[in-house]
Structure formats: C-alpha cells, structure tokens
VEXDREN-2710 file (C-alpha; in Angstrom, 1 decimal):
% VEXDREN-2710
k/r/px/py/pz
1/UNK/1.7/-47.7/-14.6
2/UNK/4.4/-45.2/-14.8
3/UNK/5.1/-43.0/-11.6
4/UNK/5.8/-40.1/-13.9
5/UNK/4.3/-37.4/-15.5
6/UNK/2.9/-37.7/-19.1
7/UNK/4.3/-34.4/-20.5
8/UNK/8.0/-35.6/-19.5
9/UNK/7.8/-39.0/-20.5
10/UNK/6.6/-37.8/-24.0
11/UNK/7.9/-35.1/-24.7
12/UNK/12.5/-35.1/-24.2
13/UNK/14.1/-32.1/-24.1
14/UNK/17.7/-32.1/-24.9
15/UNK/20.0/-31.3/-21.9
16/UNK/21.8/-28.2/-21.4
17/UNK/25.0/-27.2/-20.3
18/UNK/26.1/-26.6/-16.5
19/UNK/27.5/-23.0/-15.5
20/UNK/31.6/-23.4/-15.2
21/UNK/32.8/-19.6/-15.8
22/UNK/31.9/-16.4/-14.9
23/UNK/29.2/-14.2/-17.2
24/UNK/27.9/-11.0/-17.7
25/UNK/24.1/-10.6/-18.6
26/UNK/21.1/-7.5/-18.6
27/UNK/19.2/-10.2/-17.1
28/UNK/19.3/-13.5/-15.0
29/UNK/16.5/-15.7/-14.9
30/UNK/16.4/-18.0/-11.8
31/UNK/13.8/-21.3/-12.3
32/UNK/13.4/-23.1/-15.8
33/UNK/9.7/-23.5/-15.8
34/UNK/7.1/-21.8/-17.8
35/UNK/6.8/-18.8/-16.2
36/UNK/11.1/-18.2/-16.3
37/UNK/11.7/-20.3/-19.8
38/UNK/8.6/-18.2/-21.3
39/UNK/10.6/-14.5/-19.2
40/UNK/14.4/-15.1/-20.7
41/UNK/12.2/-15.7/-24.3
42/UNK/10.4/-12.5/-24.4
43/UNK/13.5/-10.6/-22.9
44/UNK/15.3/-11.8/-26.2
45/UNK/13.7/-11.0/-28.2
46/UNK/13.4/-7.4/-26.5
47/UNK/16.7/-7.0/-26.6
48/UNK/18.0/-8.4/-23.4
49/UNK/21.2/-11.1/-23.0
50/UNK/20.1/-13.2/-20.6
51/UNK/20.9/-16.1/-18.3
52/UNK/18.2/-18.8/-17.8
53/UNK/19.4/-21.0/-14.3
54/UNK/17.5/-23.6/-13.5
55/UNK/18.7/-25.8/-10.3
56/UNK/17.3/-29.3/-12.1
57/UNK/16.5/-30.1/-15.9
58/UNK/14.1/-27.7/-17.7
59/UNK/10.5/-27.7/-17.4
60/UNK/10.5/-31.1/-15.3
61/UNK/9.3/-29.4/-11.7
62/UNK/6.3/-27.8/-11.1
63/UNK/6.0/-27.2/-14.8
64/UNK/6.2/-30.8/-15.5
65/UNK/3.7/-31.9/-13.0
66/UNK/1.0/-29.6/-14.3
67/UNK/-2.6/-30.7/-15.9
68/UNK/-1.7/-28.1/-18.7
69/UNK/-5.1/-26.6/-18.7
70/UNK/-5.4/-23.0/-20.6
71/UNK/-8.1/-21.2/-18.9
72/UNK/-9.1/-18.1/-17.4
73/UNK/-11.2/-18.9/-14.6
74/UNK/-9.7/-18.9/-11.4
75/UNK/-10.1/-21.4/-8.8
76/UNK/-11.8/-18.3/-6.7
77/UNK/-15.0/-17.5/-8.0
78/UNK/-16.0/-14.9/-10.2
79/UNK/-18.6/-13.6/-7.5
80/UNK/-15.7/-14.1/-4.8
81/UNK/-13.3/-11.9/-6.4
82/UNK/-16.1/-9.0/-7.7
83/UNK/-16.7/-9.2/-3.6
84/UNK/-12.8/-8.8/-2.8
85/UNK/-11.8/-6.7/-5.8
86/UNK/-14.9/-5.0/-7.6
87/UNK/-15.9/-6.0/-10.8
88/UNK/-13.1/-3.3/-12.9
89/UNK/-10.2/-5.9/-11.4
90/UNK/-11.9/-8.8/-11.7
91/UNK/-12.8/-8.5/-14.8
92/UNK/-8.9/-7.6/-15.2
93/UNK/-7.5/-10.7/-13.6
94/UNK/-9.5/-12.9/-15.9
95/UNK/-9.0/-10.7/-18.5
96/UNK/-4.6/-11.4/-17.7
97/UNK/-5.4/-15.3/-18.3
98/UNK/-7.5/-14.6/-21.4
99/UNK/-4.2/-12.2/-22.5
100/UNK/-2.3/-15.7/-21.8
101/UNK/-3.9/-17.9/-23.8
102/UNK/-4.1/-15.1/-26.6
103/UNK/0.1/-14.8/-26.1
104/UNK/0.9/-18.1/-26.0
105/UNK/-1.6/-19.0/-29.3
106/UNK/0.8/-16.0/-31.0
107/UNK/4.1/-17.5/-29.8
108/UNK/3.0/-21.0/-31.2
109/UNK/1.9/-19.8/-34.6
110/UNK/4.7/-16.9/-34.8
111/UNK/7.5/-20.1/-34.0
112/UNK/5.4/-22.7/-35.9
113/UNK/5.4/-24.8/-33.0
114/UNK/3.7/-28.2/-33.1
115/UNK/2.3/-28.7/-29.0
116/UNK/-1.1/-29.3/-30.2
117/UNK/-2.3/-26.3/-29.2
118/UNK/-6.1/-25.8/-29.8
119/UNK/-9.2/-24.1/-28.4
120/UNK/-11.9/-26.0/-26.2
121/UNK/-14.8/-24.6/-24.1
122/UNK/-15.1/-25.4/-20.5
123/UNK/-17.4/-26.6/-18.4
124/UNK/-17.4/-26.5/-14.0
125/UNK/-20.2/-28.7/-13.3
126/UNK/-22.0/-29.8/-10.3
127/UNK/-20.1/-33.0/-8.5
128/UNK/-21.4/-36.7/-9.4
129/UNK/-23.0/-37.9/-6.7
130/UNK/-23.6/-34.6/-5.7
131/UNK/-27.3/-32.6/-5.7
132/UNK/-28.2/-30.2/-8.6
133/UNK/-31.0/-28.2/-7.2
134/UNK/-28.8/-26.8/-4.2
135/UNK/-25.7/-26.6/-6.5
136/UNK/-27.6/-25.3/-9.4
137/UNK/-28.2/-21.8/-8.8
138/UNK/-24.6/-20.9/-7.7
139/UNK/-23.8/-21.9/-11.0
140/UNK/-26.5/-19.8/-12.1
141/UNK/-25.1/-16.7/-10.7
142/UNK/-21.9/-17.4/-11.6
143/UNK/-22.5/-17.4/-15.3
144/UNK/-24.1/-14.4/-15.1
145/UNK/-21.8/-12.0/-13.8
146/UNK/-19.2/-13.8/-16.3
147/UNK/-21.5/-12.8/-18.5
148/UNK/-22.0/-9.1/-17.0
149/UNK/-18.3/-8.8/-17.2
150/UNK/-18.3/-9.5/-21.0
151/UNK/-17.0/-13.0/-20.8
152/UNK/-18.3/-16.1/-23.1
153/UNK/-20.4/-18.1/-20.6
154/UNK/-23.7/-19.8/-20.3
155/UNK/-25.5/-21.7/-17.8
156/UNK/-26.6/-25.2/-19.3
157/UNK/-29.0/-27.6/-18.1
158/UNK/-26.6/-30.2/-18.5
159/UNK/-22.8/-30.8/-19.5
160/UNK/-21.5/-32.9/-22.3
161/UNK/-20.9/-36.6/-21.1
162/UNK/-21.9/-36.0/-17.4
163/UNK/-25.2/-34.7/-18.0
164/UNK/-25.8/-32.3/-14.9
165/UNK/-26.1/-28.7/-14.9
166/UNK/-22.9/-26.8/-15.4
167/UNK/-21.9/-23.3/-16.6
168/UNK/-19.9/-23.8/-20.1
169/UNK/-17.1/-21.2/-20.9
170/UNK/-16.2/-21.0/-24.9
171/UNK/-12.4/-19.7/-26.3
172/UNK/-10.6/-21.9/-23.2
173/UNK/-7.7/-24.1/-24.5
174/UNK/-4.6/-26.8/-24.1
175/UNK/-1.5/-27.8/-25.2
176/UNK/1.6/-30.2/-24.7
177/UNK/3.5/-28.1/-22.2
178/UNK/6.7/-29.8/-22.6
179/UNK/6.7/-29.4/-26.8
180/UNK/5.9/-25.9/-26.5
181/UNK/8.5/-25.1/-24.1
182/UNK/11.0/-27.3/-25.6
183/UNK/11.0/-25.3/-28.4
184/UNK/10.9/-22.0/-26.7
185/UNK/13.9/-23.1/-24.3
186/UNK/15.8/-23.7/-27.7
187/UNK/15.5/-20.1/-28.9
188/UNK/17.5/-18.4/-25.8
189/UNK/21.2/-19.4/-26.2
190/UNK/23.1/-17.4/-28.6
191/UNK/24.2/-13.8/-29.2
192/UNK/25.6/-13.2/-25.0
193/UNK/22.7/-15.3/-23.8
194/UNK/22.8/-18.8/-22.1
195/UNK/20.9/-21.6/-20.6
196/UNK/22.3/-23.8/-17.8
197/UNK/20.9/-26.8/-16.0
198/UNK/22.3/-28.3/-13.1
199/UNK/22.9/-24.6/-11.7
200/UNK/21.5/-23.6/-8.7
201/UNK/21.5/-20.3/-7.8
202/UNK/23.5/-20.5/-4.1
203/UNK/24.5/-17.0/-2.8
204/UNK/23.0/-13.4/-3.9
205/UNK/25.4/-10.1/-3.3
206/UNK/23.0/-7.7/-3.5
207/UNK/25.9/-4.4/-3.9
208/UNK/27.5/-6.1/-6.9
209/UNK/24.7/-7.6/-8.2
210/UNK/25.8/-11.0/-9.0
211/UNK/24.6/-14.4/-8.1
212/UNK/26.6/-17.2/-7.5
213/UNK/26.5/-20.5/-9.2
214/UNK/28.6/-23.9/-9.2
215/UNK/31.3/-21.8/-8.0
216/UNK/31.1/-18.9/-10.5
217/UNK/29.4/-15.2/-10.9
218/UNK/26.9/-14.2/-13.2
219/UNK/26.8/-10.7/-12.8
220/UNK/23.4/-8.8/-13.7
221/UNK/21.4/-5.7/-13.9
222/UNK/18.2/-7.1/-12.9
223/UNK/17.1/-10.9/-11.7
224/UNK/13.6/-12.6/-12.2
225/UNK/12.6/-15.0/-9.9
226/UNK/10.6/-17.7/-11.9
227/UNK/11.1/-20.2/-9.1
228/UNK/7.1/-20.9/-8.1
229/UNK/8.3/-20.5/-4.5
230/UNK/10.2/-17.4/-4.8
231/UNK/14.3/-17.5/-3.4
232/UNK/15.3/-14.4/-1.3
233/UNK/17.6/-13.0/-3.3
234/UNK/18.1/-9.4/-3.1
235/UNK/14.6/-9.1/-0.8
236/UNK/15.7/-9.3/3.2
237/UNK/14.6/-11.6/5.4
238/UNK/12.1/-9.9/6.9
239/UNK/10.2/-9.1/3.5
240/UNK/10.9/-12.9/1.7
241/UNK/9.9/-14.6/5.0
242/UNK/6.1/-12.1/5.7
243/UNK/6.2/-13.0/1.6
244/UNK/6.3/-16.8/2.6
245/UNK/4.0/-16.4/5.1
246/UNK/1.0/-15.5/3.0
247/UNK/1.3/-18.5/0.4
248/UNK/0.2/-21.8/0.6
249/UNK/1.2/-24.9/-0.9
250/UNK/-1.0/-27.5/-1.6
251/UNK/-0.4/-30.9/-3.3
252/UNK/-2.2/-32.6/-6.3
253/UNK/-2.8/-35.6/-8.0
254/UNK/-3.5/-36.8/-11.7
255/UNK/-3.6/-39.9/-13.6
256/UNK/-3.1/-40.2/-17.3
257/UNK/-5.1/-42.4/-19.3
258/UNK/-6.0/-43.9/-22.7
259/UNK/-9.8/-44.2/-23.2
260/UNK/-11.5/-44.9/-26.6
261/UNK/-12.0/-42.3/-29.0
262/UNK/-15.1/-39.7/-28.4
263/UNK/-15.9/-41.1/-25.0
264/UNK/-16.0/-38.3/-24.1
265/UNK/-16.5/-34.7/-25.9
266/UNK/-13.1/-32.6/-26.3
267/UNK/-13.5/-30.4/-23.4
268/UNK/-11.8/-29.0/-20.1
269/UNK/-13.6/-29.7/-17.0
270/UNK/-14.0/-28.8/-13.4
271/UNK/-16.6/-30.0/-10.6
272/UNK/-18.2/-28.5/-7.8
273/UNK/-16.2/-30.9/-5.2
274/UNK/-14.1/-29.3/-2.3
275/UNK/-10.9/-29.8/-3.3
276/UNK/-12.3/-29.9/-6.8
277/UNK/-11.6/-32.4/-10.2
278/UNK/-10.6/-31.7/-13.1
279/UNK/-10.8/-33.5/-16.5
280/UNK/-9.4/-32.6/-20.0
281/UNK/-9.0/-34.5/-23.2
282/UNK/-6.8/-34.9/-26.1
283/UNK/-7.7/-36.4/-29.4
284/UNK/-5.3/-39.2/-30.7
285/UNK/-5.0/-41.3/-34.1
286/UNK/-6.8/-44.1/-32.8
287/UNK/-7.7/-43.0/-29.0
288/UNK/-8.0/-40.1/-26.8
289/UNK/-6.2/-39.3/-24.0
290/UNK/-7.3/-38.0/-20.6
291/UNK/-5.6/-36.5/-17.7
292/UNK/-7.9/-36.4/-14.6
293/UNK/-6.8/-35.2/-10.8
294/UNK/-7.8/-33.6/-7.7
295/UNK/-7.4/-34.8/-3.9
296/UNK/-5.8/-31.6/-3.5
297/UNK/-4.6/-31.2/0.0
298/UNK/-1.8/-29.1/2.2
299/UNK/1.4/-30.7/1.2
300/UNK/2.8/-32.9/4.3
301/UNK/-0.1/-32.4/5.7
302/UNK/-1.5/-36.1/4.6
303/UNK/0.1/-39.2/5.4
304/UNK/-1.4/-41.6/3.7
305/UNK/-0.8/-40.4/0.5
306/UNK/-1.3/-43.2/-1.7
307/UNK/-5.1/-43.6/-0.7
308/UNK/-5.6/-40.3/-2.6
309/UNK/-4.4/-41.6/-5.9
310/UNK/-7.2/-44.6/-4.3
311/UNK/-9.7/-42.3/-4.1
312/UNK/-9.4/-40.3/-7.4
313/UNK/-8.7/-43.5/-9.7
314/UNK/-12.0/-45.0/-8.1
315/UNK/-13.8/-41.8/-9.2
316/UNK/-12.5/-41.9/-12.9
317/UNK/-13.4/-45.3/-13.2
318/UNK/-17.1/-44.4/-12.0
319/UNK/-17.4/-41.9/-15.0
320/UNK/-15.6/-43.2/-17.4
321/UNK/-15.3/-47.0/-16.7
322/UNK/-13.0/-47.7/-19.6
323/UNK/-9.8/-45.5/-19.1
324/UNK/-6.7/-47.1/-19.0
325/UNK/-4.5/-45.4/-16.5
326/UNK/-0.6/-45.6/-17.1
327/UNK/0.5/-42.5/-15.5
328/UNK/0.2/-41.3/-12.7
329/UNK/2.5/-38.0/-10.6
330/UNK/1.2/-35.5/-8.3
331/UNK/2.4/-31.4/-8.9
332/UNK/2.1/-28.6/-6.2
333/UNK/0.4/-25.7/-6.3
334/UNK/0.7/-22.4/-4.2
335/UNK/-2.5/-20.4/-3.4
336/UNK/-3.0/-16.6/-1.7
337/UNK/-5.3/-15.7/0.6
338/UNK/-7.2/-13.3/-1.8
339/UNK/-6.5/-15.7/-4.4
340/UNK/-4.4/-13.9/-7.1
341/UNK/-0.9/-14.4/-8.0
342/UNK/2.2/-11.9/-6.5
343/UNK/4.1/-10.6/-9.6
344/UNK/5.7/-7.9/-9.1
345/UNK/9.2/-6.1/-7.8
346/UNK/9.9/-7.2/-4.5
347/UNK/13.2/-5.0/-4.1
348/UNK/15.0/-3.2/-5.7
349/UNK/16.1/-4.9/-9.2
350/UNK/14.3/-8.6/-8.7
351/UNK/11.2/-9.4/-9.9
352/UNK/9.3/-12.2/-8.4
353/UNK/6.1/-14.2/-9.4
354/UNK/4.2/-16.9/-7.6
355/UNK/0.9/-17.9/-6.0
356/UNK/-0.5/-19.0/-9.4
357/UNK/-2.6/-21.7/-7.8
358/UNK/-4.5/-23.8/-10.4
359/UNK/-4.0/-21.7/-13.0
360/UNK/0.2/-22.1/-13.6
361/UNK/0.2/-22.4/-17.4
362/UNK/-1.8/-18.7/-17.8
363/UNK/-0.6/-17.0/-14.8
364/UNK/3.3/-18.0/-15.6
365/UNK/2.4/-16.6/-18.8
366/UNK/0.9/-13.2/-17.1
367/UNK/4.3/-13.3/-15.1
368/UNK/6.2/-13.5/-17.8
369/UNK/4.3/-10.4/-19.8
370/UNK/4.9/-8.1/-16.6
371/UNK/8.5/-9.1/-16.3
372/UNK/9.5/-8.2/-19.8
373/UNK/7.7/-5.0/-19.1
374/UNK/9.2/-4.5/-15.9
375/UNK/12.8/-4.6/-17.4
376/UNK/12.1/-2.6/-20.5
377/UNK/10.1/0.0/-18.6
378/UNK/6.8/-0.6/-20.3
379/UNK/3.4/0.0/-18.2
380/UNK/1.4/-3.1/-17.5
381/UNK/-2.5/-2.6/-16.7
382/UNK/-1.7/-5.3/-14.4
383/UNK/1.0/-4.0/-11.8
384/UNK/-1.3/-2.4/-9.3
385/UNK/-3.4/-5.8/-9.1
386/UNK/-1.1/-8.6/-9.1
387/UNK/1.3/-6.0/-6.7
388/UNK/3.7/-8.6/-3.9
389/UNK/2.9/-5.8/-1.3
390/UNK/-1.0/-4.9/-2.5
391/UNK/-3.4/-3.9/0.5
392/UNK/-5.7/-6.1/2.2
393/UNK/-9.0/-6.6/1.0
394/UNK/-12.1/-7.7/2.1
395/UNK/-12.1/-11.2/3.6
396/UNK/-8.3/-11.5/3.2
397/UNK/-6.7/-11.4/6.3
398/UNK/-9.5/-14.3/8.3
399/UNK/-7.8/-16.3/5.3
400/UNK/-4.0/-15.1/6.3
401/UNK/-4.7/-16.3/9.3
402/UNK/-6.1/-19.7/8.9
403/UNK/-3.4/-20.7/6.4
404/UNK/-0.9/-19.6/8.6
405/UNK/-2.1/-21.3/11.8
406/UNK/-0.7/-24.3/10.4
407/UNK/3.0/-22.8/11.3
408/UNK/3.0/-23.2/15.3
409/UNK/0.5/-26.3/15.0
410/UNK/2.7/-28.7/13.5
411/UNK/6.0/-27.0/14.7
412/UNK/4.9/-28.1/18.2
413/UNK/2.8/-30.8/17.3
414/UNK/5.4/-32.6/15.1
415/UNK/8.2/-31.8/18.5
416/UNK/5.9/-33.7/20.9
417/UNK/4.6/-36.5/18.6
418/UNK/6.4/-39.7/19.2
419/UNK/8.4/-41.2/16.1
420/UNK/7.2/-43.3/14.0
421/UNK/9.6/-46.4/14.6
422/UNK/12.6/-46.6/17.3
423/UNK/15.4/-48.1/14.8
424/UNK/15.5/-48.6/11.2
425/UNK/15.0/-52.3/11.3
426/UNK/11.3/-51.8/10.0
427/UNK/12.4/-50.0/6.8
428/UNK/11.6/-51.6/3.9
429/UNK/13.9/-50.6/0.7
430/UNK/12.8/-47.3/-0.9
431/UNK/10.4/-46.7/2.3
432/UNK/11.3/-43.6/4.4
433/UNK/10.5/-42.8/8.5
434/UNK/11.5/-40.9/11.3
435/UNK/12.6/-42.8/13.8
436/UNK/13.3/-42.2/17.3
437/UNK/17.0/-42.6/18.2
438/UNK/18.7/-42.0/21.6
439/UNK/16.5/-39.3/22.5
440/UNK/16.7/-37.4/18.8
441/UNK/14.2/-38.1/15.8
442/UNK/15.9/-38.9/12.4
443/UNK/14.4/-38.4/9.0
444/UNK/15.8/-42.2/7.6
445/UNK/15.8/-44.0/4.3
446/UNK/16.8/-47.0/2.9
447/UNK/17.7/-47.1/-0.4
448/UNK/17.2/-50.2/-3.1
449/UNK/20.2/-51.3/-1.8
450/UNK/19.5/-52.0/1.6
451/UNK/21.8/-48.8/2.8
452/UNK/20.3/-46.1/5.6
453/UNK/20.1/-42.6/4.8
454/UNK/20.2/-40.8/8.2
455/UNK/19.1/-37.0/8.2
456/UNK/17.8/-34.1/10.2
457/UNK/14.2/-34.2/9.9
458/UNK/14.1/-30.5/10.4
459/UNK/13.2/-28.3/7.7
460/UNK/15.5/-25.9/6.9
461/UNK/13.2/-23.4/5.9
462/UNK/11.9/-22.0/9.5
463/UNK/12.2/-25.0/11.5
464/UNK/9.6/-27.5/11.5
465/UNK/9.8/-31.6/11.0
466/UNK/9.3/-32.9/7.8
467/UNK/7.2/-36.3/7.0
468/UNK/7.9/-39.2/4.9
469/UNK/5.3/-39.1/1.3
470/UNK/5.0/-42.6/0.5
471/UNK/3.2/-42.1/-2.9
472/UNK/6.4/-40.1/-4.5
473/UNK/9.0/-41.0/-2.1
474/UNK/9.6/-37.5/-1.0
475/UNK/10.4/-35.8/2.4
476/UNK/7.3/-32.9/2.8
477/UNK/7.3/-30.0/5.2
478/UNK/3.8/-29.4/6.7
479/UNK/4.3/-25.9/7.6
480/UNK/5.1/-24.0/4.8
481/UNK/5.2/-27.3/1.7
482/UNK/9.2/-27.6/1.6
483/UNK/10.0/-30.7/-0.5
484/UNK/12.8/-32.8/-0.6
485/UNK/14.7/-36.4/-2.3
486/UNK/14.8/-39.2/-0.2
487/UNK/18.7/-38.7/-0.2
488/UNK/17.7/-34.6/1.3
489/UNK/18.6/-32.2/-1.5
490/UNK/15.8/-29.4/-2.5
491/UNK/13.2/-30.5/-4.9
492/UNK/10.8/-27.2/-4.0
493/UNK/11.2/-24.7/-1.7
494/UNK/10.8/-22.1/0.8
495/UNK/13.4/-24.5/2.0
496/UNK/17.0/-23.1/0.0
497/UNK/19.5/-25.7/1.8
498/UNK/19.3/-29.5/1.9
499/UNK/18.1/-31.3/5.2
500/UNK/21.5/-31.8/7.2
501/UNK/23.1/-35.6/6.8
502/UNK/23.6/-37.3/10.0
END
C-alpha cells in the first residue's frame, strides 16, 4: 500500500521552472493549488500577465490530498446556516458551489479536457451502526428546506447500497483533480506570464509592491493569496494573526481502493457520523475505484495517528468487504466558525481565500471567480457573504471561542509536559520524538540512515511545541495546525519560517 495520494501517483504533471530573475506582472499568484492554478487561469484569459509561485510542485499539497468531491453542500447544515445567515445567503452560499461545479464543467468542455469529469447525485445518510428513527427526521427537515430553497433534493427511505434512510441530492459531480489542473497549469506561461515551482514567496514590501523570491523581485499591481492558510503579505500583523485566529485546521484521512465493478452504485456519499465519512466512486474498464475517509480530527492534536487509518480501513471493510486498499494519505482542511470560506481583500491590493473546509474543490473554485473579479473590477453577488472581515452572526463567536481555546491549552500544556524520551537512543530510523535534553526539549529525527536531526520543537508561528505524526512522518502544531518535514522546512502554514536546526 502506497503512502501517497491517488491523484498524484496517477496523474504527473511536468515540472516547472524555478524563479532566477527579476519580473514584472498585473498580477502574482502565491500557492499552486486549485484555488491559485484555477485564479492565474481566469486572469489570462482576462487579460492579466501573471506570476503563478508555488513554494513546492503544483497541485501536490492540499490540492493533492483532496477526496475531489464536487458538491454544494456544506459540511454545516442547510438548517444551520438559514439559522446563522437567513435563507437569501444560504441559499447563495450553496448556490457559489453549484456556480463551481457549473464553471469547472465549462472550463473542461471549453479546453476539451479529459479528467473524467461527470455528474453523480449524492446521498448523506444515517451512520451504519447507527439508529434511523432518531436520525431520520433531521434528514427529513433537511431535505426540505433544500427543497424550499429551490435545490434538487429528496428524502429517501433508503440509500443505494447501504439501504438506510438518507436525503439524495441530484446534479453533484467529480473529477481527476490532478488531469484537470494539469492541463489548466499548462495554459498560463506565455505572452509576460510565468509559472515557477520551487519558489517561495519569502519577503513582501508592501510600498513597492514586490515580493521576493529565490533571491529575485517580482514586482506587481495586485497579489492573490491561493495558499489555503493565507501568508501575511501586505495585511499587518495584527489583522493576518486575528485572521489566523478564527480558522481551524483539522486533519483527514482516505484510503484508495479497487473493488469490483458495480459494488457499489456511482455516487458521492456522506454519513451522519461526528467527524463524518465520505465515499465516492469511479467507474474503471474492468473495476471501480473508491476513495473513502474520515477520522477527521484537529491536526497535532492526535498522537496516535496511525490507529485512525485502523479505525476507518476497519469500517470500509464492514461495508464493502472486498475493496482492495493501495493508497492511503491524509489532506488538511481549515474550517470557520460560521462555517463559510474568507475570500475577499484583506488590504489594500491582496486578495486572500481560505476556510474552505470540506468543500476545497468548489470553494477554490468560488475563490478563484471573486479574484478575477476583484482585479478586473467586476461585482460578485458573493463579496458581502464570503467578506474576511464579515460581522458576527448568530452562534458564531461561542464557536470562536472554543476553537481558539486550544491556543493557551497546549501552549502551556505542551511547556509542562515531560518529553517523550531523555536521549535519542530510542529512535528508530524514520521515527521522530521530542526528547528531553539538559533541561531543553528537542524536536529529533533519525533519518534511514541512522543520522539525528536535532531541532527546536517550537513552532514558529506563535510559539507553541509541535508533535511527532507517526502516520505521515510529519512535525504538527496543535495550536493553530502548522506542519512541517521531518528535516523542519514548511509543508503548511500559519507557520512561514522553518523550525530552527539545533
């Protein structure tokens, strides 16, 4: 079984160049995903020369640890956001993903681009093992005020293959992330505009407007942020960390699997569970394929990581006994307290989007929609909603609270804690631990090798101590979901700077 995701170990995208001269460009994209490789292709073909940065290879983050599912329905109920919003905006936010799907449907046919794109319904059914006739009529309800609000939904006695009573959503949809942005990606260099990989974006001077990368300028008009966990930038510190502050990052896991063809109807589903799972399938010549996940939790906020990948694969195997797992990879998702996305202008010439929570694929879309509007002044009937600095609703700020509570606990809970191990002679290769030493903790790995890796085990974010994930070999923040290599540089932010070698 490969500890990789399926989208990146079938679908190659060719490498790009890395950034070794000064340029000039309308607009600089910052973050290679979907929501910044879908931006820099819209803004061409408006008009714009742009510069797509991305600090890593394309599409192989957070965009390449997705599920890929296409759907409007948010992982906050219908009911939940009519009670925060009114039903006008909710209707609008699912509306936005429905505008996604309809977008990216147009992009694929416009470019002829093969990502097996195709519609499916959905269905979010009540949890195996769990007990229809309390779950039941919330289901109920939901479907009908999905209904009120014009969308295609239906409550059904019972869903395809798991035969318990769900609420089935028509006109969703799904497609090879990678093949679809691999071919977008391709249509950006040329004519003043550029792609670079390996180019981190490193320093921001807000009066000249320029960024700095490997060394060089680009110098810009206006920046998008298309980083999931938004860089300062031009914002100040103040704004970027209260910003930080009200997101959440949480961590997921998904296995991909061969099972044998029609097991299991073509469909995208969701459960009732707390953290929820989610299942989708893909017809092959031969077989279908699944990808299944869930265990969501905080990210290094679990240590025993590998007992969730336990824990879903038993669960996959209890509904559909004869998959035949070979991939498995966990992704990250950020979540609001209100739970809609920030997009938006958080100062003066930057754009920033995040907070997508299980619904990247659509809501990187939305992001990408507003930013191309945002630069070539168009109105968007989704500025006022998706707004970075939108007023508190109703039953908002209880959940600000909570998320955030997490910051002081594990910065002083982490301090007091004793380490894990008192020298590195327990290491085994490609394990990490903090360890005690003279009096100071130390973030250590040792490599296949046999060599030690000593680093600070404080975040560089805001300060707290990162943990050791066994299941992808990563050091996680608990505070605020900072990720980083074994070795200390970035994989995901708040964090901006690498963990400090010792």
């Amino acid at each position: 079984m490969r500890n990789v995701p399926f989208w990146i170990d079938s679908a190659p995208i060719e490498k790009f160049p890395r950034l070794k001269r000064n340029v000039t460009v309308d607009v600089v994209v910052v973050g290679a995903g979907v929501t910044g490789i879908t931006a820099a292709y819209l803004l061409k073909k408006a008009g714009s020369t742009v510069a797509l940065i991305e600090r890593e290879r394309v599409a192989s983050i957070d965009t390449g640890h997705t599920t890929a599912h296409l759907t409007y329905i948010t992982d906050v109920e219908l009911r939940q956001l009519v009670r925060n919003f009114g039903e006008d905006h909710a209707q609008a936010a699912w509306d936005a993903g429905a505008a996604a799907i309809d977008e990216i449907e147009r992009i694929v046919m416009q470019e002829e681009i093969g990502c097996e794109f195709t519609r499916a319904p959905a269905y979010v059914h009540v949890r195996v093992g769990g007990s229809p006739k309390k779950e039941a009529p919330s289901l109920k309800k939901e479907a009908e005020i999905a209904a009120k609000l014009g969308f295609d939904a239906e409550y059904s006695e019972s869903a395809p293959h798991f035969n318990l009573p769900a609420v089935r959503f028509a006109n969703q949809a799904k497609f090879h992330p990678r093949k679809y942005l691999r071919s977008l990606v391709e249509e950006i260099p040329g004519n003043n505009s550029h792609v670079f990989e390996k180019s981190a974006a490193t320093e921001f001077d807000a009066k000249k407007r320029r960024v700095k990368v490997n060394r060089n300028w680009i110098s810009f008009d206006r920046v998008v942020m298309a980083t999931n966990n938004p860089l300062v930038g031009l914002a100040s510190i103040t704004s970027a960390t209260l910003l930080q502050t009200k997101l959440s990052l949480y961590t997921s896991y998904a296995f991909g699997a061969r099972v044998p063809s029609s097991t299991v109807p073509e469909a995208l589903f969701w459960d009732t569970r707390e953290p929820y799972d989610y299942l989708r399938i893909d017809r092959h010549r031969g077989f279908d394929y699944i990808v299944y996940g869930g265990e969501d939790h905080k990210t290094g906020q679990k240590k025993a990581t590998t007992k969730a990948y336990a824990r879903l694969l038993a669960r996959l195997k209890k509904i559909i006994p004869k998959a035949n797992v070979d991939h498995h990879w966990s992704g990250q998702v950020i979540c609001t307290p209100d739970g809609l996305p920030y997009i938006g202008e958080n100062a003066e010439h930057q754009f920033v989007a995040t907070g997508y929570c299980g619904n990247g694929i659509t809501f990187g879309t939305v992001a990408a929609m507003m930013a191309c509007d945002w630069t070539t002044g168009r109105k968007n009937p989704w500025t006022d909603l998706f707004a970075v600095d939108r007023k508190k609703i109703k039953g908002a700020t209880w959940n600000y609270l909570r998320e955030n509570k997490d910051y002081p606990y594990y910065m002083i809970k982490d301090r007091l804690a004793r380490p894990e191990a008192d020298s590195v002679r327990k290491l085994k290769p490609s394990e990490g631990m903090v360890i005690g030493s003279r009096g100071k903790k130390v973030a250590a790995f040792r490599d296949r090798n046999g060599k030690i890796h000593r680093l600070s085990p404080v975040c560089t974010h805001l300060g707290c101590l990162v943990r050791w994930n066994p299941a992808e070999s990563t050091w996680d923040c608990p505070c605020h979901g900072s990720r980083f290599k074994p070795s200390g540089e970035v994989i995901a932010g708040p964090a901006e700077e690498p963990l400090t070698p010792i």
